[in-house]
Every structure is written in structure tokens, then in C-alpha cells.
C-alpha positions in Angstrom: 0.0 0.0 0.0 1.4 3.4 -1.1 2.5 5.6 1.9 0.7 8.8 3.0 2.9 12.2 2.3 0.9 14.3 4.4 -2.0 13.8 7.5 -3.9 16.3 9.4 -7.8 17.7 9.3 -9.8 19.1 6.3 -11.6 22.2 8.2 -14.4 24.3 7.0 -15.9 26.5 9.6 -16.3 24.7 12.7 -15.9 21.2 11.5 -13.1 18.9 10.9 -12.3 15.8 9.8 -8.7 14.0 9.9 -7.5 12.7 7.0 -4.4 11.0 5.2 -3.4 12.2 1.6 -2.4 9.4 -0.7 -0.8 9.9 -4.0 -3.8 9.6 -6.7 -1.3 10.2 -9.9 2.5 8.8 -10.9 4.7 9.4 -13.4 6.0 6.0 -15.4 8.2 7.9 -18.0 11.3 5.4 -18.5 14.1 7.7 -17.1 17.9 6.7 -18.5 21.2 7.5 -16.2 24.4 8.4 -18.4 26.7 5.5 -18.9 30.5 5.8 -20.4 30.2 4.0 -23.2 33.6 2.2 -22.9 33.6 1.1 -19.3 30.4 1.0 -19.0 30.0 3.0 -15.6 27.4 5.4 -14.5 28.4 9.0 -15.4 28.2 11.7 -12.2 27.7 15.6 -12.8 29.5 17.9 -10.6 29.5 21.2 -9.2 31.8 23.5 -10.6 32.3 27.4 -11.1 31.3 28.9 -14.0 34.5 30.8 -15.9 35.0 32.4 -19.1 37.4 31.1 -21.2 40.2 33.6 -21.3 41.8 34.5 -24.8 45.1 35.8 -26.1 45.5 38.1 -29.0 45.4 36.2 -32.3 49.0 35.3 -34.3 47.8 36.1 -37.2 47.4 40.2 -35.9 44.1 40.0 -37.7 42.5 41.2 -34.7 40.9 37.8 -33.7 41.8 35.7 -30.4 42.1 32.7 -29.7 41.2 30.5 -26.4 43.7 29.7 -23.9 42.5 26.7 -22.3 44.1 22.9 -22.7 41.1 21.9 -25.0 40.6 24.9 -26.9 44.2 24.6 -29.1 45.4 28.2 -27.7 48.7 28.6 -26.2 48.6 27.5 -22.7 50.8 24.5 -21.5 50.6 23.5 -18.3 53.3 22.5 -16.5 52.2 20.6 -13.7 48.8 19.2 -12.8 47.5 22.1 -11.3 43.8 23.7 -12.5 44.3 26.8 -14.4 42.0 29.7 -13.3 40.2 29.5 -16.9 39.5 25.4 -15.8 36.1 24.8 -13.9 36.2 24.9 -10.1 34.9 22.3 -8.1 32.4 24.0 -5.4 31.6 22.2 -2.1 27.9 21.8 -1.5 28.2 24.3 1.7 29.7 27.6 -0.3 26.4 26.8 -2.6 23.2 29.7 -2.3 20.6 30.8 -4.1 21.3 33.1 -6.9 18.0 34.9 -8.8 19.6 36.4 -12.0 18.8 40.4 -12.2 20.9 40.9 -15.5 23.2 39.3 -17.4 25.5 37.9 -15.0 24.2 39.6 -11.8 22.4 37.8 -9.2 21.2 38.7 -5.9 21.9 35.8 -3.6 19.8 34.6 -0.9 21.4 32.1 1.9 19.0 29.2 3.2 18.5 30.2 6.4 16.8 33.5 5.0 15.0 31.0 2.8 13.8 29.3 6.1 12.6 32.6 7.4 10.3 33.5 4.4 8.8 30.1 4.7 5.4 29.0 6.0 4.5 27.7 8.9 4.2 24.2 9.4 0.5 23.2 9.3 -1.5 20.0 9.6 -4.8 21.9 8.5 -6.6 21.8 4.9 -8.2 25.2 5.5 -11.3 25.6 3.0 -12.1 29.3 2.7 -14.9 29.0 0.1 -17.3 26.9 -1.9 -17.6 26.8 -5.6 -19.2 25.1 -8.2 -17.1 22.3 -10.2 -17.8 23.7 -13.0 -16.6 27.2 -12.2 -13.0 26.3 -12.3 -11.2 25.6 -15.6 -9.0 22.1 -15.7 -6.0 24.3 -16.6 -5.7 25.2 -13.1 -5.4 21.8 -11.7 -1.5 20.1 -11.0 -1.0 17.7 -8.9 -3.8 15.3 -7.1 -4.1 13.7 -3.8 -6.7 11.3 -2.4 -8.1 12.2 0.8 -8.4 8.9 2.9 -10.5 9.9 6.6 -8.7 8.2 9.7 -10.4 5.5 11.5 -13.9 6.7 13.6 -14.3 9.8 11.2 -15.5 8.5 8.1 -19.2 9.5 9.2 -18.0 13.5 9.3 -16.5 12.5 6.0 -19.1 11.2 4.2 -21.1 13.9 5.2 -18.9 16.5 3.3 -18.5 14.1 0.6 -22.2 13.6 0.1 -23.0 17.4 0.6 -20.0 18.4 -1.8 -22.0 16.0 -5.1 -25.3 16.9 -3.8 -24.2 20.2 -4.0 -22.0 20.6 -7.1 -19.9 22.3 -5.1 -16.3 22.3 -4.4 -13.9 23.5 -1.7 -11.3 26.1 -2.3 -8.6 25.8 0.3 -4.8 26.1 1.7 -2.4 23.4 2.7 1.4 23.6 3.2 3.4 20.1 2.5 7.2 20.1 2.7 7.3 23.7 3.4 5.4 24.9 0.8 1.8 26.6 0.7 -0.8 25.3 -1.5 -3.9 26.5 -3.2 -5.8 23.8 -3.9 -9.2 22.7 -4.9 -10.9 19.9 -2.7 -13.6 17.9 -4.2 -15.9 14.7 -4.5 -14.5 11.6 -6.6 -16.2 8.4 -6.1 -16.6 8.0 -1.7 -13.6 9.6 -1.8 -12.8 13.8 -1.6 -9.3 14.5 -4.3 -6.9 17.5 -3.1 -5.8 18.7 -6.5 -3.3 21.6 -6.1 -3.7 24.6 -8.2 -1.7 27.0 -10.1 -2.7 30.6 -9.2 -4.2 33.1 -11.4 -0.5 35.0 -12.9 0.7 31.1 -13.9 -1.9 30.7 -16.3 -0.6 32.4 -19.5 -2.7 34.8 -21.4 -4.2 33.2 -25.0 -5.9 36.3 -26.2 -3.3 36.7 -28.5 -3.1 33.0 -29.8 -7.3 32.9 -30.5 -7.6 33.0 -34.4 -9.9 35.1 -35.8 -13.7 33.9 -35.8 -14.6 33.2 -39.4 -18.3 34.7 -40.3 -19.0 32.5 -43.2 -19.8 29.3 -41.4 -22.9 27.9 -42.5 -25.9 26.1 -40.3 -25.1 23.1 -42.3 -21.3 23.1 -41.7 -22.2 22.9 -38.3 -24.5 20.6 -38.2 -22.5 18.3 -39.9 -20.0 19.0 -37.6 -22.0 18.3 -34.6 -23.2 14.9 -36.3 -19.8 13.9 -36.9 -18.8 14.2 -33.1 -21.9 12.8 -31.9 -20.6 9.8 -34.0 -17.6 9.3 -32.7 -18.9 9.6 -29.1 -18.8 7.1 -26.2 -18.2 6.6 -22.7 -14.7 7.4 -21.8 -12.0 4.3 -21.1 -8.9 5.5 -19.6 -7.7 2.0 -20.6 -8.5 2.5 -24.6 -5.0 5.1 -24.5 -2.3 3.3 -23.2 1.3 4.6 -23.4 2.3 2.7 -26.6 5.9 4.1 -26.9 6.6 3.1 -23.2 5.3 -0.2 -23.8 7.8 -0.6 -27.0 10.7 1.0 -25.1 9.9 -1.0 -22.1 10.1 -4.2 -24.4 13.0 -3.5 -25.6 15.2 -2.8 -22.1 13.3 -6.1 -21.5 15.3 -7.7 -24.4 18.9 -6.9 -23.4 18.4 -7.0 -20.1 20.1 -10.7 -19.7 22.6 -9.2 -22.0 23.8 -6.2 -20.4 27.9 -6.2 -19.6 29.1 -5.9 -16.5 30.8 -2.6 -15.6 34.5 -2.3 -16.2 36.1 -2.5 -12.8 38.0 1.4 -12.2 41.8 1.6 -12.9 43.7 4.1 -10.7 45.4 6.0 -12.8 47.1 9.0 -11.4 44.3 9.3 -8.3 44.4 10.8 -5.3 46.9 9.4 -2.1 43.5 7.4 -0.5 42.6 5.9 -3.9 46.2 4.2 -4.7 47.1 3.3 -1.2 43.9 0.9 -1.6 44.6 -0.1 -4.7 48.2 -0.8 -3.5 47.1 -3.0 -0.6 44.8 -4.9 -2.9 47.7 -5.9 -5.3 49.5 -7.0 -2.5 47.0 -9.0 -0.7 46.5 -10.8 -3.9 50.0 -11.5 -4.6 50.8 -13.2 -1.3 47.7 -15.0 -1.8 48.8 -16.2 -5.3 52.1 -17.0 -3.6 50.7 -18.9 -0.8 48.8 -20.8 -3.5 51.8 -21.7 -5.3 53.3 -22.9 -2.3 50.6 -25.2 -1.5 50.4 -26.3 -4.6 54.3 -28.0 -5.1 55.4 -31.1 -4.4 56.6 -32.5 -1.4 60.5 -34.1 -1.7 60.9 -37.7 0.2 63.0 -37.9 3.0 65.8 -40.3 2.3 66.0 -43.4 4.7 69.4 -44.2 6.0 
């Protein structure tokens, strides 16, 4: 059974029922990880600075430049192994904030604790602060959806809303935070069960004024009746199962194929590491040399003693 990401009460005026939202949605996109394709490892990203490539004044005089960098083909040889300013810097995760772009290349930087401070409060409250009708609210504001699953002894006060809610066509408009993060959200009746579907708010839905062609005037009554006849044809009761994924199912089958085939990853080769990474690899070669030793000594043959 899926686990709950969130529990408190649903409260509209002075009622309120405890519930448990459940995950009613998830994603089964077939996510790849980057893989070297001559070991055969998994390919990590890092954290570096970002630097400009510095450049040097072209040979030809011509006015041109060219970069100075080890793979650019400029000028610059190093001489020992260390990272020349124009190479990415790695960045430890702690020297890391928040950086909102202003211009190009200025940021105004924000540090996590101030992050903290702007957040909400934690809550364990669906707060409802108004009733709608379903059909007031456009799909396009709808995200994410949770199922609302009452605790145990409470499922009377929550078939009550439920029941009210459809009886009604009506739907509550409310405010939750999970994981630190407020909510608008629209709570209504699927099934026995109420669905928290978060919202986008009003400035996230983009304007279409612009993108409406123009209406044409020459349409005819028996255009659209035609029209109308040929959707009423094509109409029936809607079967989520009818549209399955078929290009997951194809790239599913094929993982599926060479899957018993796959090659093991290439075991890593130290090759000019760090002092942690060849000491172990040093001890290793030696542990397995005196076990290959011992083995050959076990393995030869014992002389006989001569008798006198």
C-alpha cells in the first residue's frame, strides 16, 4: 500500500475531519542515467564554477583571439597538474546559495536560512475558505492530485462533506502547506472519496488572447451541423484504458530484451588518483600476490626424506 505524504484535518468553519493524503497520480516515464560507453559506468555531474574562457591576441594580428585553455588549441601548456584559473572549479555543496539572475551575469543571492525565514508555517490543517461550483473552475488550473483517505472513527463527518460536496456541485477552495510549501488547492468529490488537486494561481496561467484565431463569419448552419453529427458519432463513454502509453510499452520491451545481456561494468583503474585511492589499490595488489604465492606454495610437491 502506497505511503501517506501528508496527515492532518480538512476544516471548514467549525468542522473537521482528519485525514491521510495518498498519491492519486504517478509518473512511469522510463528515465535513462548516463553510462561511459567504454567502461560501461554510470556517469556523475559535478559542481563546478562557472569561468569564461580567457583568450590571447590572435597570431595572425588580424585582430581575432584565440582561447587559452588545454582543449581549446590556444597557447597555454601547463606545467604541472594544477587547474588553471580558466578550468572549472569544483564547489563544495556548503559555499552553494541561491542566486536569482537580475541581469546578465548579476544575481542577488539569498542564503537558506533566509529562505527558512520566508517560509510558511508548518500546518496539519486543509483550511477551506470557500465553496464553488465544479464547473466554475477551468482544468488548466489543476496540477497535482491527492486522495483524501478519513482516519479511523471519522468516516461519518466525511461522508457527510463528501455527500453534501455532489449533492451540491460544489467544491472547496482551500490552503495546505506540504514540505514547506503553501498550497492553493481545490478539494472535491470523486467516487466515496474527496481529491486535493493543487492549483496554479491566477498570474501562472498564460494569457491566450493573443493566440485565438480570428472567428470566421461565413460558417454555415449546415457546416455545423454536420459538424456536430460527426462528433456525436464518434462519441462514447470514456475508457482510460482505450490510450495506453504505446511508446513506453515498445521502449519498455526493448530494455526487456537486453536485459540478460547487459555487460558488467568495467572495474575502475587508478590512474594518477588521489593518495586514499592508490594506497587501496596498492594493498589490494598485494594481498592478492601473497595469496597467489601462498597458492603456489601449497600447490608443489613435497620431496621424500631419504632413509638411511
Amino acid at each position: 500500500m502506497a505511503r501517506a505524504v501528508w496527515s492532518g484535518t480538512i476544516s471548514f468553519g467549525l468542522v473537521s475531519v482528519p485525514v491521510r493524503l495518498y498519491p492519486a497520480t504517478r509518473r512511469k516515464d522510463v528515465r535513462f542515467h548516463e553510462i561511459d560507453r567504454s567502461s560501461g559506468r554510470r556517469v556523475r555531474h559535478q559542481k563546478v564554477i562557472e569561468v569564461e574562457t580567457p583568450t590571447l591576441p590572435s597570431p595572425s594580428g588580424r585582430g581575432k583571439t584565440v582561447p587559452l585553455s588545454p582543449s581549446g588549441g590556444g597557447d597555454y601548456r601547463p606545467e604541472r597538474e594544477d587547474r588553471h584559473p580558466s578550468m572549472p572549479q569544483p564547489v563544495d555543496a556548503g559555499d552553494v546559495v541561491k542566486g536569482f539572475e537580475v541581469a546578465k551575469d548579476r544575481y542577488v543571492t539569498v542564503a537558506r536560512q533566509e529562505l527558512e525565514e520566508l517560509a510558511p508555517a508548518r500546518s496539519r490543517t486543509i483550511d477551506v475558505e470557500q465553496f464553488v461550483d465544479a464547473s466554475a473552475v477551468d482544468p488548466i488550473f489543476y496540477d497535482v492530485s491527492y486522495y483524501a483517505v478519513p482516519e479511523r472513527g471519522h468516516e461519518r463527518a466525511y461522508a457527510l462533506l463528501v455527500d453534501a460536496m455532489r449533492d451540491t456541485g460544489k467544491m472547496g477552495i482551500c490552503w495546505f502547506v506540504l514540505r514547506r510549501k503553501r498550497y492553493l488547492a481545490a478539494l472535491r468529490p470523486q467516487g466515496r472519496l474527496m481529491v486535493v488537486a493543487t492549483m496554479f494561481h491566477a498570474d501562472e496561467i498564460l494569457p491566450a488572447a493573443e493566440l485565438e484565431p480570428a472567428q470566421p463569419r461565413d460558417l454555415s448552419k449546415k457546416e455545423r451541423e454536420m459538424a456536430a453529427l460527426l462528433i456525436n458519432t464518434l462519441s462514447g463513454p470514456y475508457e482510460p484504458e482505450r490510450y495506453p502509453d504505446e511508446y513506453r510499452q515498445r521502449l519498455t520491451a526493448l530494455i526487456e530484451g537486453r536485459t540478460a545481456s547487459a555487460p558488467p561494468a568495467t572495474p575502475a583503474v587508478v590512474t594518477g588518483g588521489g593518495v586514499n585511492e592508490l594506497m587501496a589499490a596498492l594493498r589490494a595488489s598485494v594481498e592478492q600476490a601473497r595469496r597467489a604465492s601462498k597458492g603456489r606454495t601449497t600447490a608443489a610437491p613435497r620431496r621424500k626424506r631419504k632413509t638411511a
